[in-house]
MARZARO-456177 format. One record per residue: residue number from 1; residue in one letter; x, y, z of N, C-alpha, C, O in turn. Coordinates in nm, 4 decimals. Example, Ala and Ser with C-alpha at 12.3 -4.5 7.8 and 13.67 -1.06 7.14 Angstrom:
! MARZARO-456177
     i   aa        n_x        n_y        n_z       ca_x       ca_y       ca_z        c_x        c_y        c_z        o_x        o_y        o_z
     1    A     1.3190    -0.5690     0.7800     1.2300    -0.4500     0.7800     1.3200    -0.3300     0.7800     1.4236    -0.3319     0.8465
     2    S     1.2850    -0.2250     0.7080     1.3670    -0.1060     0.7140     1.2900     0.0030     0.7870     1.3409     0.1138     0.8039
This chain:
! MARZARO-456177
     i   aa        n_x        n_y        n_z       ca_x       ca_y       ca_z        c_x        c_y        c_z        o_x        o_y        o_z
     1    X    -0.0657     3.4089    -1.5519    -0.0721     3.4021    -1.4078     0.0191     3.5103    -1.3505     0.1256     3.5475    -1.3999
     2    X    -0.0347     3.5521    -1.2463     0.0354     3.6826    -1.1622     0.2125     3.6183    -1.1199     0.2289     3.5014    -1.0851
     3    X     0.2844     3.6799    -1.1271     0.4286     3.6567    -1.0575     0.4242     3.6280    -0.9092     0.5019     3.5444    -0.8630
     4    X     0.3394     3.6911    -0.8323     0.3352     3.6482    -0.7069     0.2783     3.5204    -0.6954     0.3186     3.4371    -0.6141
     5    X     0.1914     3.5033    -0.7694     0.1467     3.3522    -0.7677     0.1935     3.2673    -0.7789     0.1703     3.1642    -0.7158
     6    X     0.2794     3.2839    -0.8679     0.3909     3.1397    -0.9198     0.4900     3.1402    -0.8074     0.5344     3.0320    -0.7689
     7    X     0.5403     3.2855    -0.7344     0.5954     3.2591    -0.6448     0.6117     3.1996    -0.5643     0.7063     3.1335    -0.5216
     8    X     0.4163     3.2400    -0.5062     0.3709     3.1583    -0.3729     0.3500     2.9582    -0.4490     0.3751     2.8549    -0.3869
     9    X     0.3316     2.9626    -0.5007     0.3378     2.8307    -0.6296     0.4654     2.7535    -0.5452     0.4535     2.6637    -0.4619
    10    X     0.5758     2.8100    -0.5880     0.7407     2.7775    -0.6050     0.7663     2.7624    -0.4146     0.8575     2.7163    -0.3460
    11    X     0.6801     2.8050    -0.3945     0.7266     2.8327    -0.2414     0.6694     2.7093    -0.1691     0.7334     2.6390    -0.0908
    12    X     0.5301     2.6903    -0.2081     0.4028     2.5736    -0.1200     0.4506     2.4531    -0.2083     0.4648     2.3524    -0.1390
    13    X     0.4822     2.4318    -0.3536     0.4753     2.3248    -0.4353     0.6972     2.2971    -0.4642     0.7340     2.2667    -0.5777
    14    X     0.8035     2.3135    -0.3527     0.9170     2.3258    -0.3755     1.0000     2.2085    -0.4013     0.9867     2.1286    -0.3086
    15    X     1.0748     2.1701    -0.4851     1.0962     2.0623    -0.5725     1.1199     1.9445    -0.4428     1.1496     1.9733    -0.3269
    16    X     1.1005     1.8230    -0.4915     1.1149     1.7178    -0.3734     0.9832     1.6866    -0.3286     0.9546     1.5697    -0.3031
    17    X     0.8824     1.7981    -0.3137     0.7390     1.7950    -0.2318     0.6692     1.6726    -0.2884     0.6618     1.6677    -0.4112
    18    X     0.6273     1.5929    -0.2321     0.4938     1.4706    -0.3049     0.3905     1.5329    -0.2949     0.3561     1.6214    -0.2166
    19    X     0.3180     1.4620    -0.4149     0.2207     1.5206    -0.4582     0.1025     1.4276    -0.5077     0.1361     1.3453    -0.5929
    20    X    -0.0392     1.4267    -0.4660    -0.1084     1.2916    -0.5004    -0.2102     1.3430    -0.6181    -0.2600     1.4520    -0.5897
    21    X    -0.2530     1.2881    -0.7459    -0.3635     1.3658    -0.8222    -0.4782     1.2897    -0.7562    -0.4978     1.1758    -0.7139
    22    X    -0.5547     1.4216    -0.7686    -0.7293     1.3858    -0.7258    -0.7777     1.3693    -0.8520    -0.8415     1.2647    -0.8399
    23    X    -0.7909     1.4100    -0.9841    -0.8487     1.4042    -1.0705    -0.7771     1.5050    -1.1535    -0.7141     1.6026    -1.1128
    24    X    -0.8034     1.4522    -1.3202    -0.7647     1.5195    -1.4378    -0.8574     1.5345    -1.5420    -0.9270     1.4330    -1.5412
    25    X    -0.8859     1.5957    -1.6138    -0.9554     1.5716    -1.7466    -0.9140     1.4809    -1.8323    -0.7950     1.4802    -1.8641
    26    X    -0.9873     1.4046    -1.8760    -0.9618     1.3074    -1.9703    -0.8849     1.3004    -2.0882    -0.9511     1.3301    -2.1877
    27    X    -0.7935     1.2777    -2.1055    -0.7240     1.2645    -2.2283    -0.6519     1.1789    -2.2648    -0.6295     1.0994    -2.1735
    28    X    -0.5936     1.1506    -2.3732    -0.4763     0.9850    -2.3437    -0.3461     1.0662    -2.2994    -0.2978     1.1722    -2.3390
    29    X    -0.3105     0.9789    -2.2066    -0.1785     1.0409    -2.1388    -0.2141     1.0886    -1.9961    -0.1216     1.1177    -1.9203
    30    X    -0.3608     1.0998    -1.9488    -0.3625     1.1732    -1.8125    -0.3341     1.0491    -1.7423    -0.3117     0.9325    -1.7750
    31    X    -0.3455     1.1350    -1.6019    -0.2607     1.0366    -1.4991    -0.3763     0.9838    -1.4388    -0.4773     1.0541    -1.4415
    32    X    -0.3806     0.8820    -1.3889    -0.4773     0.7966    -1.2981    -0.5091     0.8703    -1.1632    -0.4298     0.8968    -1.0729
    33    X    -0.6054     0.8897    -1.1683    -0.6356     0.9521    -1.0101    -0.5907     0.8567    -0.8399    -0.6629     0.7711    -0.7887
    34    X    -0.5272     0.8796    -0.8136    -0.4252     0.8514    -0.6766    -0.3019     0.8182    -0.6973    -0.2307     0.7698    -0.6093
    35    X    -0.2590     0.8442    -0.8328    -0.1054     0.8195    -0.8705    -0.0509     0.9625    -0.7914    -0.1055     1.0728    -0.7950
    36    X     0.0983     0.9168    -0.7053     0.1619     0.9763    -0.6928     0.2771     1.0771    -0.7452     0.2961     1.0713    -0.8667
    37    X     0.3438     1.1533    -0.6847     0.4395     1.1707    -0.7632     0.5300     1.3349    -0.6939     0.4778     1.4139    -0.6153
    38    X     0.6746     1.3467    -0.7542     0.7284     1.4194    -0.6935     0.7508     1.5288    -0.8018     0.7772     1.5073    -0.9201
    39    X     0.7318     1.6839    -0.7246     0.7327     1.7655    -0.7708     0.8706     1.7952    -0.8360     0.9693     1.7551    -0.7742
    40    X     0.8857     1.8486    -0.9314     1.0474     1.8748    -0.9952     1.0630     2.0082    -1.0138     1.1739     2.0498    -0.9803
    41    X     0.9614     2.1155    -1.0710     0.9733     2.2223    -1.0565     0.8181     2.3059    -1.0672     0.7123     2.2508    -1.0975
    42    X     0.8339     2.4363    -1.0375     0.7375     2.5554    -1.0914     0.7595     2.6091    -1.2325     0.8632     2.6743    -1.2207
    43    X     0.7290     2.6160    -1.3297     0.7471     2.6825    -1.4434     0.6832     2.8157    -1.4521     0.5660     2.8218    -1.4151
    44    X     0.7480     2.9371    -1.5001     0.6655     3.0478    -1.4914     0.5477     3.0942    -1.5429     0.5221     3.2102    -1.5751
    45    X     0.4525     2.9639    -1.5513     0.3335     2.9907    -1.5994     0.2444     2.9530    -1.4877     0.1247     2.9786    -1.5007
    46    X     0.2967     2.8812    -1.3525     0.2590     2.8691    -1.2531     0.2414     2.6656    -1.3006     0.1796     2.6182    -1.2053
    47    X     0.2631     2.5854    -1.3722     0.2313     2.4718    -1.4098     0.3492     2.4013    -1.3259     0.4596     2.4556    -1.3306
    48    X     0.3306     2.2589    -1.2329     0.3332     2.2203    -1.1266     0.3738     2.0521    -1.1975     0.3050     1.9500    -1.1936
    49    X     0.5521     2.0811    -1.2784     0.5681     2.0092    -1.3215     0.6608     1.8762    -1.2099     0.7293     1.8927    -1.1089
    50    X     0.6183     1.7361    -1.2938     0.6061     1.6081    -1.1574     0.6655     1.5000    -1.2499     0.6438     1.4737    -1.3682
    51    X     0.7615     1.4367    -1.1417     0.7766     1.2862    -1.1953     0.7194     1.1990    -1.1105     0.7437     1.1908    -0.9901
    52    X     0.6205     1.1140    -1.1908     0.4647     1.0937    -1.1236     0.5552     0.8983    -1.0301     0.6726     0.9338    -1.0198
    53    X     0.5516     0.8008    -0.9933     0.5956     0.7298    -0.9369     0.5297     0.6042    -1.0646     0.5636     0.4859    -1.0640
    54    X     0.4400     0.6612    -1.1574     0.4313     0.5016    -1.2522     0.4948     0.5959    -1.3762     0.4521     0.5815    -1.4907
    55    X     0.5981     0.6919    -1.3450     0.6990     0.6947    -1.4794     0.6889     0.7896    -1.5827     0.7575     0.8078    -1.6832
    56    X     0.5571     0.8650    -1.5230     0.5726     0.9563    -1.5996     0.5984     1.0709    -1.5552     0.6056     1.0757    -1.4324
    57    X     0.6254     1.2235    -1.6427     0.6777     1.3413    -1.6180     0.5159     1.4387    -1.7105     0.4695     1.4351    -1.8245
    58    X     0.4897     1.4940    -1.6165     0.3663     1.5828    -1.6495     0.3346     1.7123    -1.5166     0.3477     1.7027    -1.3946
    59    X     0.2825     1.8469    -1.6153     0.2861     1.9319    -1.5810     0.1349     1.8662    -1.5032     0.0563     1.7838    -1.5498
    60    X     0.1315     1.9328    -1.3784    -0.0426     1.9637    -1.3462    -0.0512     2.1685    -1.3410     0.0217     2.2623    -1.3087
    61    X    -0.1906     2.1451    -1.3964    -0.2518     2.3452    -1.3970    -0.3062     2.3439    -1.2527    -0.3360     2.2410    -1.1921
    62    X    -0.3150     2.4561    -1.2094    -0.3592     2.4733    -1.1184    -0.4563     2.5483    -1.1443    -0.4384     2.6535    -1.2057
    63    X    -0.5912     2.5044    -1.0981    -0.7393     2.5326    -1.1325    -0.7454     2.4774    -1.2239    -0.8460     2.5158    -1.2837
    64    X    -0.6739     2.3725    -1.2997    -0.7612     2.2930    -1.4243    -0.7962     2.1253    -1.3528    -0.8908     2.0485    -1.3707
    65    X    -0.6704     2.1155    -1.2665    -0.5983     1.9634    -1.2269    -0.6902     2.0025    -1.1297    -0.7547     2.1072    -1.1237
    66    X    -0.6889     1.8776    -1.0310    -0.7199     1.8579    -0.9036    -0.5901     1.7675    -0.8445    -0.5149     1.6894    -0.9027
    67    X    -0.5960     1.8099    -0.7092    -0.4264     1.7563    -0.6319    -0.4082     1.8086    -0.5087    -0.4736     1.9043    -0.4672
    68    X    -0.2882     1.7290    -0.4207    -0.2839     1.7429    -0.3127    -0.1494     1.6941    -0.2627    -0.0893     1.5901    -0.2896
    69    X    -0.1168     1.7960    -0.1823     0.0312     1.7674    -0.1118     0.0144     1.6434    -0.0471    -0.0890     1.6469     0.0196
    70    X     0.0641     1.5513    -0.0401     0.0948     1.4483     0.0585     0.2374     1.4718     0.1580     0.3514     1.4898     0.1153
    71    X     0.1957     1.4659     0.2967     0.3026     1.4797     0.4179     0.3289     1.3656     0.4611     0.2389     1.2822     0.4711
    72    X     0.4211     1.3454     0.4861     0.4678     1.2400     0.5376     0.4071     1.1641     0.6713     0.3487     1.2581     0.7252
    73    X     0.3892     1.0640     0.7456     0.3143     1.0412     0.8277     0.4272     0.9977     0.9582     0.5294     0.9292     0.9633
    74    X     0.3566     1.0683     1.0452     0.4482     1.0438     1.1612     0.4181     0.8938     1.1836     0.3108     0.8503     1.1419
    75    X     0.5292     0.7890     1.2638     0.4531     0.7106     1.3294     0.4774     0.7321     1.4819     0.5765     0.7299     1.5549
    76    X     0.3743     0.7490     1.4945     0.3263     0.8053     1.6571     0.3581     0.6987     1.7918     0.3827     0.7478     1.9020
    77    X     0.3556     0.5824     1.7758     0.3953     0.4261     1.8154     0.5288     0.4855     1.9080     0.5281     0.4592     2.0283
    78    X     0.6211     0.5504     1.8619     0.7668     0.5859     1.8700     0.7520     0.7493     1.9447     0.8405     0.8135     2.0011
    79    X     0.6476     0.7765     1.9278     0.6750     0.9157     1.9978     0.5880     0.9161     2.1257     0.4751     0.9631     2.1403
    80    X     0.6816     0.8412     2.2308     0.5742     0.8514     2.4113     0.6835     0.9165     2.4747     0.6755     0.9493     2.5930
């Protein structure tokens, strides 16, 4: 993977960020699709490593994984 990529990677995916999987390829050990989880780092291969919220620690690929930032949700109730 290009250096700028992992950059822009390190930059959009920055440790702390939640992160929800949409889908994985099948294997024993993949993660359940809507398990959460918090990003811990970028590795310089661009792999989008997570400590997932049911306990586990796994890299996701980018273009292999499917996934999605989760933002926090305003509650709007409080903002008139």
């Amino acid at each position: 993977m290009y250096r700028f990529t992992v950059e822009y990677l390190r930059k959009l995916y920055a440790p702390g960020t939640r992160i929800c999987v949409d889908g994985m390829e099948p294997f024993p050990g993949s993660i359940p699709r809507g398990t959460r989880g918090t990003v811990l780092s970028v590795d310089d291969r661009g792999s989008i490593n997570c400590r997932f919220d049911n306990g586990c620690v796994m890299g996701l690929i980018p273009g292999k994984d499917r996934y999605h930032r989760v933002t926090p949700r305003r509650d709007l109730r409080y903002e008139r």
